[in-house]
C-alpha positions in Angstrom: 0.0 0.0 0.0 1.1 3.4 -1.1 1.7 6.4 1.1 -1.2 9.3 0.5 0.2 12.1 -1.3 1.1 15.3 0.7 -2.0 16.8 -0.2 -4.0 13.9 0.7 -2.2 13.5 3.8 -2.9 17.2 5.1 -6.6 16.6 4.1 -6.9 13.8 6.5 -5.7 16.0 9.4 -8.1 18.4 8.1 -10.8 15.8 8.8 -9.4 15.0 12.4 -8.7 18.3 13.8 -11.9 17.8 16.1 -10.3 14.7 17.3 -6.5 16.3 17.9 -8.1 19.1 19.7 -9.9 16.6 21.7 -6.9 15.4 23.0 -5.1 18.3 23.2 -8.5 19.4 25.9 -7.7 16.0 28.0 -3.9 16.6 27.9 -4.0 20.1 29.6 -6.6 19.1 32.3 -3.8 16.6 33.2 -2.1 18.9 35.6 1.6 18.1 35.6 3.9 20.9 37.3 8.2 19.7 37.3 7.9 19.8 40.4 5.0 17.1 41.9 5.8 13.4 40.7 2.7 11.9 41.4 1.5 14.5 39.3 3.8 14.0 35.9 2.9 10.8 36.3 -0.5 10.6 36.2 0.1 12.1 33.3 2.7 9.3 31.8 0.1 7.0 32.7 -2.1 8.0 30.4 0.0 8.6 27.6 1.4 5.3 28.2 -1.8 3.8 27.4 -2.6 6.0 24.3 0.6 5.4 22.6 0.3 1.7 23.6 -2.9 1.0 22.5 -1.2 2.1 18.9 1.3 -0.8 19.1 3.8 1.3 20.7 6.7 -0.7 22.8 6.5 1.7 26.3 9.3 1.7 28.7 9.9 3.3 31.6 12.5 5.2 32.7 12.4 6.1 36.3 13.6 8.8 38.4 14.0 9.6 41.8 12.7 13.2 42.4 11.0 14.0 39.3 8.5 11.4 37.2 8.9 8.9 35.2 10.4 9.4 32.0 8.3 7.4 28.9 10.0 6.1 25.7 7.5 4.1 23.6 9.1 2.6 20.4 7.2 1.7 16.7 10.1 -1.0 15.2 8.8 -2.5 12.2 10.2 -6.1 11.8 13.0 -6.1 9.2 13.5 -2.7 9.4 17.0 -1.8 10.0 17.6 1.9 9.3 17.7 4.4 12.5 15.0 5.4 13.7 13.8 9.1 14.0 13.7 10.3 18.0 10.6 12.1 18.4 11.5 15.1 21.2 9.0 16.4 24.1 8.2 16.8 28.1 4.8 15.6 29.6 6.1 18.8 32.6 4.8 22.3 32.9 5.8 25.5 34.7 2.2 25.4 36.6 1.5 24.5 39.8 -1.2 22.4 40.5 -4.7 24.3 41.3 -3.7 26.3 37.9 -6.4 24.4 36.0 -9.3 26.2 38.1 -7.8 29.9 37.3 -6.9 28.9 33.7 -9.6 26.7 32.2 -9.2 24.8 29.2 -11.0 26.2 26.7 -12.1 26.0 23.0 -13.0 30.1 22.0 -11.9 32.5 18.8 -10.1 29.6 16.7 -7.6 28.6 20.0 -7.3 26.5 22.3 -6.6 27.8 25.8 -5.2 26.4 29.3 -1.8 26.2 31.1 0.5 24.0 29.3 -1.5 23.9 26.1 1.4 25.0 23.7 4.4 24.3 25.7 3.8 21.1 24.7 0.5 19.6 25.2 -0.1 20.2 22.2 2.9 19.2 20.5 2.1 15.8 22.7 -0.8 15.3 20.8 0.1 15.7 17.1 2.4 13.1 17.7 0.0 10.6 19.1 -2.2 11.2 16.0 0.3 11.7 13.1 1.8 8.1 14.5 -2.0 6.6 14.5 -2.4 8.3 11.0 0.5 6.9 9.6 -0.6 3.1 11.2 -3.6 3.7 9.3 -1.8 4.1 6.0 0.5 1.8 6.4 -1.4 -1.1 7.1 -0.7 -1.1 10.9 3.2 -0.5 10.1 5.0 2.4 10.1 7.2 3.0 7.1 10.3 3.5 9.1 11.4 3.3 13.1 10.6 5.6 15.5 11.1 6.7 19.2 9.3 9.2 21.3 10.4 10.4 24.4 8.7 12.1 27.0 10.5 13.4 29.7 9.2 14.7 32.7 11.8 17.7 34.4 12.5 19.8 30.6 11.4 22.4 32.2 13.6 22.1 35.4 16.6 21.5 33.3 16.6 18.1 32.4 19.1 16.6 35.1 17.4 13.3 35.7 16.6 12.6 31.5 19.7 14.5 29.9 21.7 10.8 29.7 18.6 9.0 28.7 17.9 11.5 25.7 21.6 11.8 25.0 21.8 8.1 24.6 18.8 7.9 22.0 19.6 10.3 20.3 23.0 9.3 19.4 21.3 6.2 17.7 19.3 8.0 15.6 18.5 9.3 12.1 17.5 12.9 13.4 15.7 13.9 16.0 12.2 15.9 15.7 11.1 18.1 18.7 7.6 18.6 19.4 8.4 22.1 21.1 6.2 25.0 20.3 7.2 26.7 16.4 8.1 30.4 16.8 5.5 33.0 16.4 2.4 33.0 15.4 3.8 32.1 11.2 5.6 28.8 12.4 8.8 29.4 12.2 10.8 26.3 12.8 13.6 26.5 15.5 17.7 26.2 14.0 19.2 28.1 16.5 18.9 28.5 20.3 21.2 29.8 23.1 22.7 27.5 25.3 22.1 28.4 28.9 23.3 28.2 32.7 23.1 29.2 36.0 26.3 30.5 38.4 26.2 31.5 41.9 28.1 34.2 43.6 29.0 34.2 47.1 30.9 37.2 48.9 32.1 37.2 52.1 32.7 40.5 54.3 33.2 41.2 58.1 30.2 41.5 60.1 30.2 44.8 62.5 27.5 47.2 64.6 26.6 49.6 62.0 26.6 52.7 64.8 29.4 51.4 67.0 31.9 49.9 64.9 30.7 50.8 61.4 34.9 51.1 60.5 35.0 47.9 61.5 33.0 46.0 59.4 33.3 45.3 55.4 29.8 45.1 53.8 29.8 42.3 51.4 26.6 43.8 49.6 28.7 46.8 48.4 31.4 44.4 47.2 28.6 42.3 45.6 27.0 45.7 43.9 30.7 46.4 42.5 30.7 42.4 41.2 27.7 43.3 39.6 28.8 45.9 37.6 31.7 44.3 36.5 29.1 41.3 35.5 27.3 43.6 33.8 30.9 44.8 31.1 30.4 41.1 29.8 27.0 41.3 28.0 27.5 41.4 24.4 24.3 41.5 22.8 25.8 41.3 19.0 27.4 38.1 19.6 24.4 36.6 21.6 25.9 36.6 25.1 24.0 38.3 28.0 24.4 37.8 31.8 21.3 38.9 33.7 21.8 38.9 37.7 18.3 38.1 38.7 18.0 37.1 42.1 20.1 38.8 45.0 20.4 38.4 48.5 22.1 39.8 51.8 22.9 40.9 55.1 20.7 40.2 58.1 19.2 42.8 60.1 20.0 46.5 59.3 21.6 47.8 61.7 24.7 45.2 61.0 27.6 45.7 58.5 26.7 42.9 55.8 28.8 40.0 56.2 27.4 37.8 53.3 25.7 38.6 49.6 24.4 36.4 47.1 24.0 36.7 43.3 22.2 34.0 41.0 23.3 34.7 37.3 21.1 33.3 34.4 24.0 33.2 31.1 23.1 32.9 27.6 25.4 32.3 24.9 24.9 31.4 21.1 28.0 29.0 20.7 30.0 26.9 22.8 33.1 29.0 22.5 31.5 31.8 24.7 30.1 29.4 27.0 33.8 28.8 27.6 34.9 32.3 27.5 32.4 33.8 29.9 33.1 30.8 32.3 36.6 31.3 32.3 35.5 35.5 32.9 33.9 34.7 35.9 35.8 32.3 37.6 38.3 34.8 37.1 36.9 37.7 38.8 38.5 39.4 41.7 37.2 41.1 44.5 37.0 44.9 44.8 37.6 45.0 48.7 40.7 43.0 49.6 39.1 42.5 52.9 36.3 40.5 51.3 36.2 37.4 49.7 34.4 35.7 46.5 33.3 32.5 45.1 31.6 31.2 42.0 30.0 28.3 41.0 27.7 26.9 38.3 28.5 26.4 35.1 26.3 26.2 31.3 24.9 23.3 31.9 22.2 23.1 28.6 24.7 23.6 25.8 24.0 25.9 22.3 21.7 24.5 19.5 23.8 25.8 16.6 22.7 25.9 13.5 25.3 23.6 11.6 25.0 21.8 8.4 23.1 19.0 10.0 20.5 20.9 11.4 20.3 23.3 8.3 19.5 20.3 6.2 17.0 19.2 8.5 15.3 23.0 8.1 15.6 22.6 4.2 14.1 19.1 4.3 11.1 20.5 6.5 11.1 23.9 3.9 10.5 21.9 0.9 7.6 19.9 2.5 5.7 23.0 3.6 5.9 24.4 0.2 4.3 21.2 -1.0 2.0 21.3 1.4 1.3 25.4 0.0 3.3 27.7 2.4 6.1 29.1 3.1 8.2 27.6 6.2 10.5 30.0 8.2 13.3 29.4 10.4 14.0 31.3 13.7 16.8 31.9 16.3 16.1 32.0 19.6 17.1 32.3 23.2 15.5 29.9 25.3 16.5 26.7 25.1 15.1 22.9 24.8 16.1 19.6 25.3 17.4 19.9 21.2 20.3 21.7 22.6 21.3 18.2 24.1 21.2 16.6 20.8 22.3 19.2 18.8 25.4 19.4 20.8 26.0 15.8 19.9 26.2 16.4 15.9 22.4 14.3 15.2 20.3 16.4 13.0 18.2 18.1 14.6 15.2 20.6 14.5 12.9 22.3 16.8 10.0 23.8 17.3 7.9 21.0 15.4 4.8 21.5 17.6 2.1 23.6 17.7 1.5 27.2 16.6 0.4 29.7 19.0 1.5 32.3 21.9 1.5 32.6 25.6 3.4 30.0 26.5 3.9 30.1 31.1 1.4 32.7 30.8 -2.3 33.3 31.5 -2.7 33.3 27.5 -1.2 30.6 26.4 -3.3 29.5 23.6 -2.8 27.0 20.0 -4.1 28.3 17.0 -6.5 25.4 16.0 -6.7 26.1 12.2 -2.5 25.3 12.2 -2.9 21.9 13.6 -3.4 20.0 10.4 -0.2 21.4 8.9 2.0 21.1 11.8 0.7 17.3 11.8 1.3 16.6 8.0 4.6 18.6 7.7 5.6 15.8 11.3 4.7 13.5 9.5 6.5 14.2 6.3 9.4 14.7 7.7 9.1 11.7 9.5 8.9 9.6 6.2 12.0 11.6 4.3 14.4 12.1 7.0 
């Protein structure tokens, strides 16, 4: 049996778009904040079951603090070549409760509720591109593939990073199912790299009225480690340092004796992830009477956009001009677990999921009319890649 035509393929997601929006509505109401385990995996649960009930091999990967992590596999038998490593998190930036201030709702074309783009959504166009191309296929998929669903993406990825670095080093590409860019659905070939550093100063405690002399404040020497924080942004090349959190001191009538800064660092390419490490560990402290420390490091490396990845984006191009549009590419500064494979040299492109805006905020939404494309260029990509 042959493969519908592109055209044909896009009209069959046409037909189901009630059905992937039905999904998308049970997905969301599936609370599942980073943070609560039972939670996430309520939430694996269920998608265990869905993706099962395709023919999908499920496995668990289990972690300590955060939930489990789901791989389900589609092998056909005889099939040799890689298979293609479908990307995404079941976790969301909401706590639980959110679902009663943010309803899920279907209103002007979207769909709304916390989580729905980022990546319910993108959840749910591969559950039914998968069951479409079943259906084509005779209950076979034309090719291998992999999806996993991690469960702490949006907490950094420490308990999945090996498990996703593993798969995706025996794979053909991998497709994430993050959010596209903008409301036209640009596809993602670029994205910072980002980490976290602490710094820690340490003055000499002293009565502010009695022995003000005395003491060395370490929030002044933090303020003067700021500033000189502040000389190594450099928007042109992609490299900001934002000191977002700061703490100090104890009561006010004390000379500060400790300061804290938490840094969030972005950088385009892995040579300035080295180079602004090296620039911090190296700083010194104004006040020889007061000492400094930093730690940290950038722990979710650049998605560059190399030849692999720019093939990918010309693969995926060529498809959505079949398909009757025009497919843009974006650069951007957040970043996903893509960066992890990316890093590795597998093809890779992002921001295969839904269309829409909002995303960790009260208007997060998915633009209903996009999902049939998003879900035939996925699954076109799937077949050529």
């Amino acid at each position: 049996m042959s493969l519908p035509s592109p055209a044909e393929q896009l009209r069959h997601f046409r037909k189901q778009q009630p059905r992937i929006v039905e999904t998308i509505r049970q997905l969301v109401e599936i609370e599942s904040p980073s943070d609560l385990k039972a939670a996430v995996d309520r939430m694996g649960a269920v998608l265990a079951s869905r993706f099962g009930e395709l023919g999908g091999r499920v496995r668990i990967h289990s972690a300590d603090k955060f939930g489990k992590h789901l791989r389900i596999d589609f092998r056909p038998r005889g099939n040799k070549i890689k298979p293609v490593l479908l990307l995404g998190h079941m976790d969301t930036v909401y706590p639980i409760g959110t679902i009663s201030k943010m309803p899920c709702r279907v209103s002007k074309g979207r769909v709304w509720g916390p989580g729905v783009l980022d990546m319910k959504a993108g959840i749910a166009l591969a559950l039914h591109v998968i069951e479409a191309m079943l259906e084509w296929n005779n209950g076979k998929l034309t090719r291998p593939v992999t999806l996993l669903l991690v469960s702490d993406e949006e907490v950094g990825s420490a308990s999945s990073r090996a498990t996703t670095e593993k798969l995706a080093r025996d794979a053909a590409a991998v497709l994430v199912l993050e959010p596209a860019y903008g409301l036209h659905g640009a596809v993602k070939t670029a994205r910072k790299g980002l980490g976290e550093y602490t710094l820690q100063v340490t003055g000499v405690a002293a009565h502010s009225g009695l022995d003000f002399e005395k003491g060395q404040s370490a929030i002044i020497e933090l303020a003067h480690q700021i500033l000189e924080i502040s000389k190594l942004v450099d928007p042109k090349s992609g490299v900001t340092l934002n000191v977002g959190k700061i703490s100090g001191g104890t009561r006010v009538n004390v000379v500060p004796a400790t300061a804290t800064a938490t840094i969030d660092v972005r950088v385009a390419c892995a040579k300035d992830a080295a180079d602004i490490d090296r620039k911090l560990h190296a700083l010194k402290p104004f006040n020889p009477q007061c000492s400094i420390s930093i730690a940290g490091q950038v722990n979710r490396p650049p998605l560059e956009r190399m030849e692999a990845v720019a093939g990918l984006y010309f693969k995926a191009r060529d498809l959505a001009r079949g398909l009757g549009w025009d497919l843009d590419e974006a650069a951007v500064g957040g970043g996903s677990d893509g960066n992890f494979t990316a890093a590795l040299g597998v093809p890779t492109l992002d921001g295969l999921g839904a269309v829409g805006e909002g995303a960790h905020a009260e208007h997060e939404s998915v633009v209903i009319s996009e999902l049939p494309r998003r879900a035939a260029l996925l699954a076109g990509l799937i077949q050529v890649v």
